[in-house]
C-alpha positions as CSV (number, residue, x, y, z in Angstrom):
1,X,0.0,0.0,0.0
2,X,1.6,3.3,-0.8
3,X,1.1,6.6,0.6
4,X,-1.6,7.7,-1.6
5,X,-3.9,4.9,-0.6
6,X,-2.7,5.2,2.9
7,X,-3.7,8.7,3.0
8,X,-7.6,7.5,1.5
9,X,-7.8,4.3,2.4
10,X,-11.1,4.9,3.4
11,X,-12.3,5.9,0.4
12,X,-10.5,3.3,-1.6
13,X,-12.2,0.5,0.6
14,X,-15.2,2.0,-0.3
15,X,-14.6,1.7,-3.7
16,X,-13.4,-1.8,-3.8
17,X,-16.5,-2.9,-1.9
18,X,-18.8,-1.6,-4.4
19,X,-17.0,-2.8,-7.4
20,X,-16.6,-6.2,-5.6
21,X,-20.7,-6.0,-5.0
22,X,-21.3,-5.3,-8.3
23,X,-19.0,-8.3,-9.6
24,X,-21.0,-10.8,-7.0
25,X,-24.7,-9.0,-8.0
26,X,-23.7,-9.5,-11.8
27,X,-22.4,-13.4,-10.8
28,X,-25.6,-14.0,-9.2
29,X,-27.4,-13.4,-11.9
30,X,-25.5,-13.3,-15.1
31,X,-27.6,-15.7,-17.1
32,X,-30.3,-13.5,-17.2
33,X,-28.0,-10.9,-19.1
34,X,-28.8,-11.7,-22.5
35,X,-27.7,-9.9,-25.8
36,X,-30.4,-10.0,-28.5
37,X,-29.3,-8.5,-31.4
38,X,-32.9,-7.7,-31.9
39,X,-32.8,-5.6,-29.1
40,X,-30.9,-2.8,-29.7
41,X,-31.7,-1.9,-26.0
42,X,-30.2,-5.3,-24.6
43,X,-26.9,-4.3,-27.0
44,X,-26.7,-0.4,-25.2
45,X,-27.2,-1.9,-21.8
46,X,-24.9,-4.8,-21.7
47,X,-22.1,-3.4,-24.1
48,X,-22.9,0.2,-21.6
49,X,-22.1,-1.5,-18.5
50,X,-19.2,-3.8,-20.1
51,X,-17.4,-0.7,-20.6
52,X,-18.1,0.5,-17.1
53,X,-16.6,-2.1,-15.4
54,X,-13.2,-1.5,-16.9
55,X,-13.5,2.0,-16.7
56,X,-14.3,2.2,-13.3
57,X,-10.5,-0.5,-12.6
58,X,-9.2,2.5,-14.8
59,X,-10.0,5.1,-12.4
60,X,-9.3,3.3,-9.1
61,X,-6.0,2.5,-10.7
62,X,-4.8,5.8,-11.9
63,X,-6.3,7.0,-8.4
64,X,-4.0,5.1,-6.4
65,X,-0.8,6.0,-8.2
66,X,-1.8,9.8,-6.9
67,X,-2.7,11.0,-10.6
68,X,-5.9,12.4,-9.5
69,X,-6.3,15.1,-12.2
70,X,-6.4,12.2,-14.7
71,X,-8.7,10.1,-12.5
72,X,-10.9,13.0,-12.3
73,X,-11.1,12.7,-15.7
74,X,-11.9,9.1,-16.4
75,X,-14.5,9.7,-13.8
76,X,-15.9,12.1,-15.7
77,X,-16.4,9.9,-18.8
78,X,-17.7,7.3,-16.0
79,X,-20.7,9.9,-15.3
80,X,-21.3,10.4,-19.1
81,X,-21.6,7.2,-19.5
82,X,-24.2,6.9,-16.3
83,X,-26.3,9.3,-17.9
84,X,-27.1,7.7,-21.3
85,X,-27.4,4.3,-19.5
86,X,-29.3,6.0,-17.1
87,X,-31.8,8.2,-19.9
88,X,-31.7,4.6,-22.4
89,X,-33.2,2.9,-19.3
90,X,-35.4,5.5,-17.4
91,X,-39.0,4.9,-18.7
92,X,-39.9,0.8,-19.8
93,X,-42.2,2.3,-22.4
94,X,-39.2,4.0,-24.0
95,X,-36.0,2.3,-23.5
96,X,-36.4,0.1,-27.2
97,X,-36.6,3.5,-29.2
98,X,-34.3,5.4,-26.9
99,X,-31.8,2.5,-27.2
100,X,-32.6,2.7,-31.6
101,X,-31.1,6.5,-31.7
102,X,-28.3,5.8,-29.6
103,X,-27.2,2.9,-32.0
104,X,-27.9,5.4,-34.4
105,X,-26.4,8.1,-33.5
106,X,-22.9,6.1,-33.0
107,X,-23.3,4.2,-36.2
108,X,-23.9,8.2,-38.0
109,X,-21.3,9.4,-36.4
110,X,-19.0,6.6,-37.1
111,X,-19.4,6.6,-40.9
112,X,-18.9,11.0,-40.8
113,X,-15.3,9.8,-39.0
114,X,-14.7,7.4,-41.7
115,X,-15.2,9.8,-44.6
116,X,-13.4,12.1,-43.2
117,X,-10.7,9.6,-43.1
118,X,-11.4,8.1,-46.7
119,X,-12.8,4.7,-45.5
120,X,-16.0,3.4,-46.0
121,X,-17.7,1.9,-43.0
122,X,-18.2,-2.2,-43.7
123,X,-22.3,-1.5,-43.7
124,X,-22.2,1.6,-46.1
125,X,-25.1,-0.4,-48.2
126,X,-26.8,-2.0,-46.1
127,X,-28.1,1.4,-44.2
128,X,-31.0,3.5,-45.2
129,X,-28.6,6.4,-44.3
130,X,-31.1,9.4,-44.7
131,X,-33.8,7.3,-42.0
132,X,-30.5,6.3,-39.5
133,X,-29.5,10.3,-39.6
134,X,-33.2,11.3,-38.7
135,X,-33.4,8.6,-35.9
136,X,-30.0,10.3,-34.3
137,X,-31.0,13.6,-34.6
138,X,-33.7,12.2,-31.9
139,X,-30.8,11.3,-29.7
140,X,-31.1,14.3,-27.2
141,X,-28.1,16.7,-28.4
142,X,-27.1,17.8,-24.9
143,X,-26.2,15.7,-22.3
144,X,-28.1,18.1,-19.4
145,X,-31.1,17.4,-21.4
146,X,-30.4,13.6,-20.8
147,X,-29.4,13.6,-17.8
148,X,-32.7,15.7,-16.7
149,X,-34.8,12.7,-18.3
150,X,-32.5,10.3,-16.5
151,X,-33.3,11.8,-12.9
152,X,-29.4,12.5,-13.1
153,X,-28.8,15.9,-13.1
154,X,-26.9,16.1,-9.7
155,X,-24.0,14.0,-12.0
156,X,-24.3,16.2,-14.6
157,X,-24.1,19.4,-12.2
158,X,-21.1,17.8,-10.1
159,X,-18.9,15.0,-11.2
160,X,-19.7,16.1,-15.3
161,X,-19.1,19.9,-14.9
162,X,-16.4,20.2,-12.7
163,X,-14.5,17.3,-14.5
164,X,-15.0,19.7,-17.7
165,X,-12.0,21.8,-16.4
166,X,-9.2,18.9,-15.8
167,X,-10.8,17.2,-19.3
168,X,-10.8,20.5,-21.7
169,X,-7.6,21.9,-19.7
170,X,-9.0,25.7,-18.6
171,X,-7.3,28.0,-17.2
172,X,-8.6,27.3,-13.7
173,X,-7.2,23.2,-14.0
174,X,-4.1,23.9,-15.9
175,X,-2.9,26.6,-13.6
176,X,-3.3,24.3,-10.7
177,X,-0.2,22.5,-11.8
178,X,2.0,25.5,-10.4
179,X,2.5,26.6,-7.3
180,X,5.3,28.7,-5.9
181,X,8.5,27.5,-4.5
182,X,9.6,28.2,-1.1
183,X,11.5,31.0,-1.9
184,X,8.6,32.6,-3.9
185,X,10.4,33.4,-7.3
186,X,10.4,29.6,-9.1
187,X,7.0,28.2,-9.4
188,X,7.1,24.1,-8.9
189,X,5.9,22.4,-11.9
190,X,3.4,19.5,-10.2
191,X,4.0,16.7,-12.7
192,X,4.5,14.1,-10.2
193,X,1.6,12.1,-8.5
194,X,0.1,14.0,-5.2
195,X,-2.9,13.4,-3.8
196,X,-5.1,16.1,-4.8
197,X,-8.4,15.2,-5.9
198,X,-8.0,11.9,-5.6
199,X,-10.8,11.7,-2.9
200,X,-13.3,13.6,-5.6
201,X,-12.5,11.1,-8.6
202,X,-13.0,8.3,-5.7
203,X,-16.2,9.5,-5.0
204,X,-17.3,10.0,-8.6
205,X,-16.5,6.5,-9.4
206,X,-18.4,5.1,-5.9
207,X,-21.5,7.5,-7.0
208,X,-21.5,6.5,-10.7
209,X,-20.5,3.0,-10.4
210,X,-23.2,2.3,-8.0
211,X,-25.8,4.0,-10.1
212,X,-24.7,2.0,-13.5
213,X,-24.8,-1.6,-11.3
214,X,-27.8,-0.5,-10.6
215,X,-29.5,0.6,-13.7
216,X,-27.8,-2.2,-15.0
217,X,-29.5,-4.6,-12.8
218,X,-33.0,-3.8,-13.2
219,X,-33.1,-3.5,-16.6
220,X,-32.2,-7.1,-16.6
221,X,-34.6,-8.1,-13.1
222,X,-31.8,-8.9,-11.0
223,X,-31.8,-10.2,-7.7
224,X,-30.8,-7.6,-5.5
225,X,-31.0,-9.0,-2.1
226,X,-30.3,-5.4,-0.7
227,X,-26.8,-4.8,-2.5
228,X,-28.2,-1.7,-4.1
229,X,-28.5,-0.5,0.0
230,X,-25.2,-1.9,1.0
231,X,-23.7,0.0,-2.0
232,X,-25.1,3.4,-1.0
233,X,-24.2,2.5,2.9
234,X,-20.7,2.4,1.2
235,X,-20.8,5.8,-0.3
236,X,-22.3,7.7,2.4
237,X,-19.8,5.9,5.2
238,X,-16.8,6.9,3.0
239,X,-17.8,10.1,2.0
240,X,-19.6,12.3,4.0
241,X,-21.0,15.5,2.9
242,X,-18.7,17.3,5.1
243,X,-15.8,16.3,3.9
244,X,-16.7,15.4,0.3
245,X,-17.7,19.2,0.2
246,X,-14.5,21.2,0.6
């Protein structure tokens, strides 16, 4: 154990226990995850919370070598992707057609990258291309707007916003990589690991983890048998609003 997780070994228990309850819930239960490929909702959900899972090692790892700018980050994408799992999931009535534009959407967007490029995607004619374009232009164009429709929008006005600064490197982050030296006229380049925010991307990834298990596992009827309570236990143990807040 080095100093960093030392210094938050608190918060990285936390984290470990909810990744390790998600891993069990998923075990419990995994042959009710099945892909139908015609589903596109079971596709967005299972290959959603695939990506996740790694993503959420990703974080915990880059936390714990003390690179919490970049964890921040990767937390960040974490909370994206909790929101479109979140809106794709959020009403039963809607999650088929919701889950349509967001293939849609990618699969658009994928072929603009590949003309840009000069390749041509491997299903150029076997798309109605004008009818794929109109179905992801009803993919919700801003993620607020998502998140809003997901019941999410404390993600999107926390973990998402303030991430923005480390991700699009803004004055306010990249500045916070000098300080001065002690005898005031050299600033100190901080390029080495340090601990600052590693306690906020820890708590992005409890928050956002715990919410995609979740959403996860009631899309597909899990049984629970309270690990969605022991997961938030977790969170609110680990990281109390008075010391998550400064």
């Amino acid at each position: 154990m080095n100093a960093i997780e030392k210094r938050y070994a608190k918060e990285f228990a936390a984290c470990q226990s909810i990744l390790r309850l998600a891993d069990d819930l998923f075990e419990r239960n995994e042959t009710k995850v099945v892909v139908d490929r015609s589903r596109y909702a079971t596709m967005a959900v299972a290959s959603l919370y695939s990506k996740a899972r790694k993503q959420a090692s990703a974080v915990f790892l880059v936390a714990s070598q003390g690179y919490g700018e970049d964890a921040l980050i990767l937390a960040r994408s974490l909370t994206n992707l909790c929101i479109d799992l979140g809106y794709i999931t959020a009403e039963a009535a809607q999650v088929e057609a919701r889950a349509r534009r967001w293939a849609a959407k990618g699969r658009v967007e994928r072929r603009k990258f590949g003309k840009r490029v000069g390749e041509t995607p491997p299903d150029e004619n076997k798309i109605k291309w004008p009818a794929e374009e109109a179905l992801a232009d009803e993919w919700p164009s801003t993620i607020d707007k998502r998140a809003q429709d997901a019941g999410l929008q404390n993600f999107y006005n926390f973990p998402y916003r303030h991430g923005s600064s480390f991700d699009h490197s803004d004055s306010w982050s990249a500045t916070s990589f000098l300080e001065p030296a002690q005898d005031g006229a050299v600033l100190d380049m901080l390029t080495g690991p340090h601990g600052r925010y590693v306690d906020l991307a820890l708590l992005t990834l409890a928050c956002a983890f715990a919410e995609i298990a979740c959403r996860f596992g009631r899309f597909y009827g899990f049984d629970f048998l309270r690990v969605d309570q022991e997961m938030e236990r977790h969170v609110r143990t680990a990281f109390p609003p008075t010391e998550t807040a400064r």
